[in-house]
C-alpha positions in Angstrom: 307.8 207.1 50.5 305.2 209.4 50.0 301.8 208.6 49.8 299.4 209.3 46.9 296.5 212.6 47.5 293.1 211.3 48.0 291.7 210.5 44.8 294.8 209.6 43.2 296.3 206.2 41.6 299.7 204.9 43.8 302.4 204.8 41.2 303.5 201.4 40.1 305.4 199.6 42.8 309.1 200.0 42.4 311.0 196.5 42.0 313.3 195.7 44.4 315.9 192.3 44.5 316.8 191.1 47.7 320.5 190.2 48.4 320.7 187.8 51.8 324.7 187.3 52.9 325.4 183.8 54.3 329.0 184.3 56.0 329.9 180.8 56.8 332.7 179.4 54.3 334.0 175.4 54.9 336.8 177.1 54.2 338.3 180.3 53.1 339.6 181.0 49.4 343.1 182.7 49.7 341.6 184.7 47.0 338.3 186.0 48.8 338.3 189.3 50.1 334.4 188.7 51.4 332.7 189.8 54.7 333.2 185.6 55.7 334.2 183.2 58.5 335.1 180.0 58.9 332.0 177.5 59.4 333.2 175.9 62.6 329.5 174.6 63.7 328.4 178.0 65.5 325.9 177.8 67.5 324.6 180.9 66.6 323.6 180.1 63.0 320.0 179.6 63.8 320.1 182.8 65.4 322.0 184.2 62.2 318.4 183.1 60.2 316.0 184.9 62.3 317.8 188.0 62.9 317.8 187.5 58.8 314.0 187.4 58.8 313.2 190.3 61.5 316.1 192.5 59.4 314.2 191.9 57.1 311.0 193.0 58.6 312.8 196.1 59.6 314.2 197.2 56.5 310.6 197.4 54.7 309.8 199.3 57.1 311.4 201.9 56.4 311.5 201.6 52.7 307.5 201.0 52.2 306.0 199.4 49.2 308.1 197.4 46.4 307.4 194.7 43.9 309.8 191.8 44.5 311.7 190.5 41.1 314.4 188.2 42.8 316.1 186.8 45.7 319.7 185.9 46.0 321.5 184.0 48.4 325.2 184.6 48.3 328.1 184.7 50.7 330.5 183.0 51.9 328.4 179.6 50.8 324.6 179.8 51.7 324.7 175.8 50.3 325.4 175.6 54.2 322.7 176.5 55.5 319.5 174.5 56.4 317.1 174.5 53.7 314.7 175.1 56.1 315.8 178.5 56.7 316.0 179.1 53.3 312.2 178.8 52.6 311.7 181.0 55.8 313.7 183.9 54.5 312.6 183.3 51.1 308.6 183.4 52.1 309.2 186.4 54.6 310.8 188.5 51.4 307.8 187.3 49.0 305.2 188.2 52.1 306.6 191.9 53.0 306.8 192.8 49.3 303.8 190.9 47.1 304.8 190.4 43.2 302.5 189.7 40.7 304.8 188.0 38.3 307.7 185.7 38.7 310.4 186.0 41.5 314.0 184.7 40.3 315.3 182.9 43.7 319.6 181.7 43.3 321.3 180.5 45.7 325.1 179.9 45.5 326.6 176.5 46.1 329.6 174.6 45.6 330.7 171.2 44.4 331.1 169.6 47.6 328.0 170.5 49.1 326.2 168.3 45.7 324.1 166.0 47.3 320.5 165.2 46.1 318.8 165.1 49.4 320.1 168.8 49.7 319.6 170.4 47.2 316.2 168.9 46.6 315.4 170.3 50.1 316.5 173.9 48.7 314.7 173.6 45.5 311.4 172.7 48.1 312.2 175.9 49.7 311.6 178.0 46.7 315.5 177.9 45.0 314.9 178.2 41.4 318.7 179.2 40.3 321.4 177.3 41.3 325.2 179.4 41.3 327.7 176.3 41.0 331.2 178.0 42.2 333.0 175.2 39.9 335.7 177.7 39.0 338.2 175.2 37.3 338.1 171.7 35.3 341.4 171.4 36.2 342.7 169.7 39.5 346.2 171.4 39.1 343.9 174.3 39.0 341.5 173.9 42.0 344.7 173.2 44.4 346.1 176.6 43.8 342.4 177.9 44.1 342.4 176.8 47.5 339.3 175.0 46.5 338.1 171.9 48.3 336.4 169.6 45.4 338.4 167.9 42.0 337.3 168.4 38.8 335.2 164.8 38.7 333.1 166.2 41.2 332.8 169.4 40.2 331.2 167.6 36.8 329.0 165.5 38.8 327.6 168.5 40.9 326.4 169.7 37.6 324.8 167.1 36.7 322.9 167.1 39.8 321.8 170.6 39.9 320.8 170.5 36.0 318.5 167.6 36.6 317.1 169.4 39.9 316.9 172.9 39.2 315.0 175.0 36.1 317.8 177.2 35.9 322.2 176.4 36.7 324.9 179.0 36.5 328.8 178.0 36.4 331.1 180.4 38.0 334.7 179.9 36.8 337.9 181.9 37.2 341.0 182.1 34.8 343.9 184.2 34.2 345.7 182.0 36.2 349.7 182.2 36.5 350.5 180.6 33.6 347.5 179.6 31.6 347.3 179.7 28.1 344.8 180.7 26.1 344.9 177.6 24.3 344.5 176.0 27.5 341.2 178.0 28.7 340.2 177.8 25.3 339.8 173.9 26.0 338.6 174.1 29.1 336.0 176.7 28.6 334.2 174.5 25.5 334.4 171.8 28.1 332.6 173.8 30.5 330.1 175.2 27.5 329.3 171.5 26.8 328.6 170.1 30.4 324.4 171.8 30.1 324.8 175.0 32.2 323.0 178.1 30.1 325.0 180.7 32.2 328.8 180.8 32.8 330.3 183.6 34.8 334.0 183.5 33.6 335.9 185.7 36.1 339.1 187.1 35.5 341.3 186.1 38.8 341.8 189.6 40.5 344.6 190.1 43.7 342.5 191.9 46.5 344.4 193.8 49.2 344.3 191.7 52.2 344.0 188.3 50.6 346.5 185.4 51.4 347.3 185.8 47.2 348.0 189.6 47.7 350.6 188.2 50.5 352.1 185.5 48.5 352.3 187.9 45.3 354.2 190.1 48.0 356.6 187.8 48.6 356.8 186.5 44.9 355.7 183.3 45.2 353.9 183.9 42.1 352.9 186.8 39.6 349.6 187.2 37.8 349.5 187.3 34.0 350.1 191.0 32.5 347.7 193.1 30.5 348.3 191.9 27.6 347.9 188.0 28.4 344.7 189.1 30.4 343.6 190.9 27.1 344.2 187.4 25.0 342.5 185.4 28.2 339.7 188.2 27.9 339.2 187.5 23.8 339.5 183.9 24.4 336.2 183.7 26.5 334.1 185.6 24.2 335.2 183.8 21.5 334.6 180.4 22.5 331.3 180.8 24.4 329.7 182.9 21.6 330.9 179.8 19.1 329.4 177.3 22.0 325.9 180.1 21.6 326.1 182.1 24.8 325.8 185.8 25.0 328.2 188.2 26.7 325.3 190.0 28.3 327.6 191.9 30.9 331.7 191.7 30.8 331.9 188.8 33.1 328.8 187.3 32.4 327.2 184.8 29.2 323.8 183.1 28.5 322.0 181.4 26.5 319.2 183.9 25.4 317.6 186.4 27.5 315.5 184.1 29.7 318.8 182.7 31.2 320.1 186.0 32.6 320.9 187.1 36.0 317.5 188.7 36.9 319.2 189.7 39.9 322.4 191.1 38.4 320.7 192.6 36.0 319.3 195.2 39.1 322.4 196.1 40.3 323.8 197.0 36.6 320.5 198.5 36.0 320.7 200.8 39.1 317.7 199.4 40.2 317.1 199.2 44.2 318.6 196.0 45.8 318.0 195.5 50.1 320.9 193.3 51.4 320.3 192.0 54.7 322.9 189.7 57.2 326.2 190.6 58.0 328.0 193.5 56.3 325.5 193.1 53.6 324.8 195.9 51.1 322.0 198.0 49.6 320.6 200.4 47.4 317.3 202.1 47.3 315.4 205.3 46.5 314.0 207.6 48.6 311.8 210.6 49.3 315.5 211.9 50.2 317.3 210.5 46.9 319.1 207.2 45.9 320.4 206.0 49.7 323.3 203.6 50.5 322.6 201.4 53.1 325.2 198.8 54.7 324.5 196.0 57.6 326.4 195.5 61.0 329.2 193.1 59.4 330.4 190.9 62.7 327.3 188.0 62.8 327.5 188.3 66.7 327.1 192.2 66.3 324.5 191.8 63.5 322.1 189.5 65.6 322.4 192.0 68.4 321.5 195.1 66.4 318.5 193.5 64.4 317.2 192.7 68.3 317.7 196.0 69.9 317.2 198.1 66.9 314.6 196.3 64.8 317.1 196.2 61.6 320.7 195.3 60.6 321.6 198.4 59.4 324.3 200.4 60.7 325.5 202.7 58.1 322.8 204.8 55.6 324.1 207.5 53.1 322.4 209.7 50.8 324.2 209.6 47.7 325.1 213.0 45.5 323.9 212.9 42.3 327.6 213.0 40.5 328.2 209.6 42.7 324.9 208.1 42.0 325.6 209.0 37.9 329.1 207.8 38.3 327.5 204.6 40.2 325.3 204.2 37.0 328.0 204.9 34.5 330.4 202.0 35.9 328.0 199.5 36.4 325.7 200.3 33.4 328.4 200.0 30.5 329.4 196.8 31.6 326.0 195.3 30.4 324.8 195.1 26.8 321.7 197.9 27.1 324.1 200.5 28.2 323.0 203.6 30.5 320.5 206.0 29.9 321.8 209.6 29.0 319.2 211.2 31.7 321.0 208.7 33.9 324.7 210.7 33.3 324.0 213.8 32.7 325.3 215.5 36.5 328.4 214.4 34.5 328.1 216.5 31.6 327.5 213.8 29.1 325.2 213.5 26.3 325.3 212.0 22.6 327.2 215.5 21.7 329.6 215.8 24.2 333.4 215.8 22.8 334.8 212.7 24.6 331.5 210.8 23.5 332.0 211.7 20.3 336.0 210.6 20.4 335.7 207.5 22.0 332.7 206.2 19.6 335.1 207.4 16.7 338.0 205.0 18.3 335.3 201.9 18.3 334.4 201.9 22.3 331.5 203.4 22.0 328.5 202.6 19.8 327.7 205.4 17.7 324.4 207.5 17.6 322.9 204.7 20.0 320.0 206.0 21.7 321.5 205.2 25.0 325.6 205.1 26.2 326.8 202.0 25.0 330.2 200.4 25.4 331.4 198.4 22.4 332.2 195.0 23.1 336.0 196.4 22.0 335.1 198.8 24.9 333.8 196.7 27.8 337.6 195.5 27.0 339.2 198.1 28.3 336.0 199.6 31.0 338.5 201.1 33.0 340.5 203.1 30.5 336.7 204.3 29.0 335.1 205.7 32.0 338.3 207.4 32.8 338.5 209.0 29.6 334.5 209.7 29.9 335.2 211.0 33.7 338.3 212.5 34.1 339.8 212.4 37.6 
């Protein structure tokens, strides 16, 4: 970063959210395609924390001054880890980069970790967003999830975390073989009625790799089509806009500004994010340009780099300006607010450009908005409109 000429104001910090990866999982989704490992009781978890903290240390380092707006704890299942480490990381990140205003701290969890000796001892530490992975009401459900709670405590965990945390996000996943939209219809209002004010409905995906992508190999079973993902898709915004949430970003619904995803909201922004532990990811701006940064992703390997080389990082990138605008463009019309033209113009778009002007006409596109906006018909079909806005 450069520094300001004698004489002169420094520029108002930039924000930055801090992304920390926990890889240890009780056990591993057949549907999870994350940098995670089986939580065996390795010895070198402890380790794991500090070489968190000094990657930490590192990283600012080299990207100077920021104004911290969040810190998110995601993984594998960071409700593992001792909350003890927790406030560690969380008061090295608020230390290195000061913040005059509020900090939004999340930390995922799921059902079976619920106990209220635990997660009183994260909200202690600073937690002030709990992520609940609940992702299904139904026991059927959860089995072929892979998941390793029921649906009873799933609702208690809830309960817990509402009465112990200011803020509680759901996470839930449908298009299931076989569902119904009648049947997440029901299931949803459930899940709208049980106090959360953010629900992350997630459309079940088939990652390359997964133990699902082997088993829809071998045609054990076959995920709905487009067109019962589309109903699936309609279903959710329906019935969490009737139950009062908003559908903020594609796969994400509160209730009123205050109860969105400060952190999320950075990434869809483009703002910059700093990951730190293994294979973590990151995103800032630079004398040099916007910079891709990735961490050493084998824990061993991690904790070894952060001690002989000061930080995790093992891969940087400067970006080119048609990646970062295509960056921007995919991540940007998922949410509400859009993109900002300045944001796509290495890609030849602006409010008169011919496929803007065809795809607004079709209903995908707001019309005349002062920034590039998909329609909530669009965000229905993101894929199709960035094609069409970025031919291959």
């Amino acid at each position: 970063m450069t520094n300001p000429a004698p004489g002169e104001l420094a520029p108002p910090a930039v924000p930055l959210a801090v992304y920390v990866h926990w890889p240890y999982c009780a056990r591993i989704c057949p549907y999870c395609d994350f940098n995670v490992v089986r939580d065996r009781g390795h010895a070198e978890q402890g380790a794991l924390a500090r070489a968190i903290i000094a990657d930490l240390r590192g990283q600012a380092a080299m990207i100077g001054p920021r104004r911290l707006v969040s810190i998110f704890f995601g993984g594998g299942t960071p409700s593992l880890m001792n909350p003890e480490w927790v406030g560690a990381i969380i008061a090295e990140a608020r230390a290195l980069w000061p913040a005059p205003g509020p900090v939004e701290v999340s930390l995922e969890a799921n059902p079976t970790d619920a106990e209220a000796g635990r997660f009183a001892g994260f909200a202690d530490a600073g937690v002030g967003r709990l992520s609940l992975g609940v992702q299904s009401l139904d026991d059927e459900a959860l089995r072929f999830l892979g998941r390793n709670h029921d649906a009873a405590e799933a609702r208690r965990a809830i309960a817990l975390a509402g009465a112990v945390f200011p803020r509680l996000s759901i996470d839930l996943i449908y298009a299931r073989p076989g569902q119904t939209p009648a049947d997440w219809a029901v299931e949803l209002g459930q899940a709208a009625g049980l106090g959360a004010e953010h629900i992350s409905p997630y459309q079940l995906t088939i990652e390359r790799g997964t133990a699902f992508d082997r088993a829809v190999g071998r045609k054990l079973f076959a995920p709905p089509g487009p067109d019962a993902a589309a109903s699936l898709y309609e279903t959710t915004e329906a019935v969490l806009a009737a139950a009062g949430f908003d559908a903020y970003e594609v796969s994400n619904h509160a209730r009123g500004p205050a109860a969105r995803s400060r952190h999320n909201l950075a990434y869809w922004r483009g703002e910059d994010y700093l990951g730190v532990g293994p294979g973590a990811h990151g995103r800032l701006t630079q004398d040099c340009g916007r910079v891709g940064v990735e961490t050493e992703p084998k824990v061993a390997a991690y904790i070894a780099r952060v001690r002989d080389a000061g930080s995790g990082v093992a891969g940087l990138e400067i970006l080119q300006p048609r990646d970062v605008a295509i960056e921007r463009l995919l991540l940007g019309l998922r949410i509400d607010e859009g993109v900002g033209w300045d944001e796509v113009t290495p890609l030849g778009l602006d409010p008169a450009a011919p496929a803007v002007a065809h795809l607004a006409a079709q209903g995908l596109l707001e019309a005349g908005a002062p920034r590039l906006i998909a329609t909530r018909k669009g965000r229905a079909v993101l894929d199709s409109l960035v094609s069409a806005l970025v031919p291959s």
